[in-house]
C-alpha positions in Angstrom: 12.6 -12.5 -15.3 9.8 -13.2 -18.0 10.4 -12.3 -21.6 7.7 -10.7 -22.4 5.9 -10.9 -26.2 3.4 -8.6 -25.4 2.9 -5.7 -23.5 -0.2 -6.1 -21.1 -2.2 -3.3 -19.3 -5.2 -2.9 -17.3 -6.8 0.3 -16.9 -10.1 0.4 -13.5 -12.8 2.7 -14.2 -12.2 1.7 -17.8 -15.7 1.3 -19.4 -16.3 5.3 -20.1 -14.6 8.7 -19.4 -10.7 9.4 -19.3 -10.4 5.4 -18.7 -11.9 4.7 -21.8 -9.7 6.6 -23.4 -6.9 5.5 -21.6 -7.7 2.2 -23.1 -8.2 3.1 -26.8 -4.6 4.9 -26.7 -3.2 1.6 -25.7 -5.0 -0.8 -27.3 -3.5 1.3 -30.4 -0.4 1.0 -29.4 -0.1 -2.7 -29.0 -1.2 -3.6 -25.7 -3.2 -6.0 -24.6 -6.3 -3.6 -22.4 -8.2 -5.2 -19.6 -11.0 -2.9 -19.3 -11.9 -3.1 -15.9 -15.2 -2.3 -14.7 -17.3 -2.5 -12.3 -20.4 -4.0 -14.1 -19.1 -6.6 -16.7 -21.6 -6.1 -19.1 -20.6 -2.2 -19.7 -17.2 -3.7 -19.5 -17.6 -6.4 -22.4 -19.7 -3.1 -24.2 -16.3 -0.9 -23.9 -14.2 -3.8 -24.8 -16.0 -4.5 -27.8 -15.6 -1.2 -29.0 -12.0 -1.2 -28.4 -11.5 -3.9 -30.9 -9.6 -7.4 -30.1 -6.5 -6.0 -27.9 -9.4 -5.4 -24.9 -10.8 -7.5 -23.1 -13.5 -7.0 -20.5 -12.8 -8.0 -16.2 -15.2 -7.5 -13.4 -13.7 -5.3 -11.3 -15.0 -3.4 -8.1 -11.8 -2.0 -6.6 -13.4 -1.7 -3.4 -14.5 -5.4 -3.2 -11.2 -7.5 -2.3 -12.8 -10.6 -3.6 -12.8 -9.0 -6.9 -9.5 -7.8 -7.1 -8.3 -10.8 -6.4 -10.0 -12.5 -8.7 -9.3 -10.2 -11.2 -5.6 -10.1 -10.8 -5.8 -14.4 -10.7 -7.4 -14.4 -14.1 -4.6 -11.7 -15.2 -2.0 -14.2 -13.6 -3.7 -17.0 -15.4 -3.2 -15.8 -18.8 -0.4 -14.1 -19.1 1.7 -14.1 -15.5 2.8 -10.6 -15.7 1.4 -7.4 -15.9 3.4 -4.5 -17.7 1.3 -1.2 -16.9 -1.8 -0.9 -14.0 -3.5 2.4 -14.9 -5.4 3.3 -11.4 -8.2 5.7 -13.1 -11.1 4.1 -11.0 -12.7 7.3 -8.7 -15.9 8.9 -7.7 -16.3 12.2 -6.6 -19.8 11.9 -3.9 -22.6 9.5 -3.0 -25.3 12.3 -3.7 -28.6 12.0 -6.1 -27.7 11.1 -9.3 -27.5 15.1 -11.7 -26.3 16.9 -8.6 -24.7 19.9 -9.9 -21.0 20.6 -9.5 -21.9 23.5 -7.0 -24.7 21.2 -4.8 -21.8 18.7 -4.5 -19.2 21.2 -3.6 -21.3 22.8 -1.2 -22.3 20.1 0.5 -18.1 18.7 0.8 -17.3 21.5 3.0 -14.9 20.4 5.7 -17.7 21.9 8.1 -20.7 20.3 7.0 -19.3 17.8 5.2 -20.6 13.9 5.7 -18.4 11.5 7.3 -20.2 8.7 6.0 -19.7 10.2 2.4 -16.3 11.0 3.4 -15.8 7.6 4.6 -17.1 6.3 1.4 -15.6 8.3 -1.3 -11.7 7.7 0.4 -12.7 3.9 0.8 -13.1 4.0 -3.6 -10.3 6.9 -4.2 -7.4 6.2 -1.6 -8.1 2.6 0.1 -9.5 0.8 -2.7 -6.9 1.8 -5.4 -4.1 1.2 -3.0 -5.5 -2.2 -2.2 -5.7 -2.7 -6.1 -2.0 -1.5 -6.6 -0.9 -4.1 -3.7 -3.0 -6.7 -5.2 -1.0 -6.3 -8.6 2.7 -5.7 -7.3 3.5 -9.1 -8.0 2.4 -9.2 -11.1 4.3 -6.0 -12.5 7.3 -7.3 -10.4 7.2 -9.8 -13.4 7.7 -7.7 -16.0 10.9 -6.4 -17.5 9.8 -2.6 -17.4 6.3 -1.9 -15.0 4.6 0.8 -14.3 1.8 2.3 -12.0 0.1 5.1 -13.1 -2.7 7.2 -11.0 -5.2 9.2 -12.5 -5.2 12.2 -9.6 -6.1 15.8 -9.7 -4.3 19.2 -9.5 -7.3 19.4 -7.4 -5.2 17.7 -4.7 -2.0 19.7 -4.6 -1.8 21.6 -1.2 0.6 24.3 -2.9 -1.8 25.0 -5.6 -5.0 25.8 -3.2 -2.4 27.3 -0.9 -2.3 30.3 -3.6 -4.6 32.8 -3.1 -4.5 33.1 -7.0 -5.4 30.0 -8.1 -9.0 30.0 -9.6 -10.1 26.4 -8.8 -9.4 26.8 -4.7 -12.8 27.5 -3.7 -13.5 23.5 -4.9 -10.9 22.3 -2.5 -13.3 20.1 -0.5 -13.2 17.7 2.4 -14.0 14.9 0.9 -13.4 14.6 -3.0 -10.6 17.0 -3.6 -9.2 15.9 -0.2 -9.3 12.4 -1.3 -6.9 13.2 -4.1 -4.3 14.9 -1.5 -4.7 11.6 0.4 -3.8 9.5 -2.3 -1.0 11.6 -3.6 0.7 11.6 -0.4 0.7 7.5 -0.5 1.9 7.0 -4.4 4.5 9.2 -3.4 5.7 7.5 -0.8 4.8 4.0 -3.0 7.5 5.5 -5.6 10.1 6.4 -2.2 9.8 2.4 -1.5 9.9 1.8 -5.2 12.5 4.1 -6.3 15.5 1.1 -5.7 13.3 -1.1 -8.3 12.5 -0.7 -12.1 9.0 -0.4 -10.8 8.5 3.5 -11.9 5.0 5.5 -10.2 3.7 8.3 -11.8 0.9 10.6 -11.2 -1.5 12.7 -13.5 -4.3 15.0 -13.8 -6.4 15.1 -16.8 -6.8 19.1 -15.6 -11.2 20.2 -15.5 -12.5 17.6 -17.7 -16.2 17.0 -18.2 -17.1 13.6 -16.5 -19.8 12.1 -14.8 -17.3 13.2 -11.5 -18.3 16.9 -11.9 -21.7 16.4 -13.9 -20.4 16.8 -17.0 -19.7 20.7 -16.3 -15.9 20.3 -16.6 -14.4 23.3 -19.1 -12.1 20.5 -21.4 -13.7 17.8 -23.5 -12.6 14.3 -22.5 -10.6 13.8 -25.4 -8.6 16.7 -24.7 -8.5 16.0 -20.6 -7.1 12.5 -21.4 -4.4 14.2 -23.3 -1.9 14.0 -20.8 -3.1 10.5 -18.6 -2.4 9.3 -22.7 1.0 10.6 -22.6 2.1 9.3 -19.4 0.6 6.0 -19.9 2.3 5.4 -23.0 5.5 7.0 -21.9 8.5 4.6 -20.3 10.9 7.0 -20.0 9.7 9.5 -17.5 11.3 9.8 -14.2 9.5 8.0 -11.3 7.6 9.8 -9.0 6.6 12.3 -11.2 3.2 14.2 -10.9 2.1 16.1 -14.5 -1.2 17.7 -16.0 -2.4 19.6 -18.7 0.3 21.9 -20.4 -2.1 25.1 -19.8 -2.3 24.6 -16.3 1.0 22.9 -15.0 5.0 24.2 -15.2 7.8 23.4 -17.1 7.5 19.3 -18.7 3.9 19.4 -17.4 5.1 19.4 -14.2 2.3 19.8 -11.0 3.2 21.2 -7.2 2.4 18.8 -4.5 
């Protein structure tokens, strides 16, 4: 096993939103950040504003060519990777300034596009599996890796089970769906993990205003990357574990599946 010097992260989706965040908390807590992003320019922008523990990397996670070339360059410089941050996600394909309610409307599992189904899964559930996969070897490397996943309480089946719960008319076919998709295989990732010191952790940064709703999320994004903050830095929760926002989640933070 390597010794590490330096703890080494890299956080998709990373250029604005919860990510960025993501990767300001580390990179001020002495990690190395590679801000991945799809365009490298807005990339190099968010690194540069991050200061000289970030560092910018092209990276499409539904492009296999680029996550492999991303996690090569990773591989090259350092040969280990300590914490991946899966926060990479879109929400539809629509028109750019769609409202939260067009997009709902249009995500109904009656009416709902299978080519935007298709296409949504492909970024939320395929390509951030194929990223995680990509990686394994490198955070096999380190003394003490992690995966985290940026999910949604959106995508707990108990939750929108309850009649109560004021969010269940936006469980939709395709984005909140997704997040029930991917759930389902990082907790079976942290089953086949659990024998490893590889620990999996999923979290919801609870109704945040991002581009993902049109900006008409109730929390700020400072305070929705409250908890993807915590668990990010934490390396002492339990693996498997799926957490959000102390307002909305139980006891430790702790979400139903």
């Amino acid at each position: 096993m390597q010794i590490e010097q330096r703890k080494i992260a890299l956080v998709t989706g990373a250029n604005t939103g919860v990510g960025f965040q993501i990767a300001k908390a580390l990179t001020e807590n002495n990690y190395t950040v590679f801000v991945g992003a799809r365009n490298l320019e807005k990339g190099e922008a968010a690194a540069a504003k991050l200061g000289a523990n970030a560092r910018a990397i092209q990276l499409d996670i539904t492009d296999n060519d680029a996550i492999h070339k991303a996690m090569t360059k990773i591989q090259a410089d350092f040969g280990y990777l300590s914490l991946l941050v899966n926060n990479a996600a879109i929400s539809n394909i629509g028109k750019e300034g769609q409202t939260m309610e067009e997009v709902l409307g249009s995500q109904k599992p009656s009416i709902a596009s299978i080519s935007e189904l298709r296409t949504v899964w492909n970024t939320n559930v395929f390509g951030t599996l194929a990223v995680t996969q990509a990686f394994l070897p490198l955070l096999k490397e380190s003394s003490a890796p992690r995966i985290v996943t940026v999910s949604s309480a959106l995508g707990s089946l108990t939750t929108n089970a309850n009649p109560n719960n004021p969010y269940r008319s936006g469980f939709d076919a395709v984005y909140g769906a997704s997040k029930t998709a991917l759930n389902g295989i990082f907790l079976s990732l942290a089953i086949e993990l659990e024998s490893t010191n590889i620990k999996v952790h999923l979290v919801s940064p609870g109704f945040t205003a991002t581009a993902l709703n049109n900006f008409q999320g109730t929390d700020t994004v400072e305070y929705g990357s409250l908890e993807p903050i915590r668990v990010a830095l934490a390396e002492d929760l339990p693996t498997g574990s799926f957490t959000g926002p102390a307002d909305f989640s139980g006891p430790d933070n702790v979400l139903p599946w």
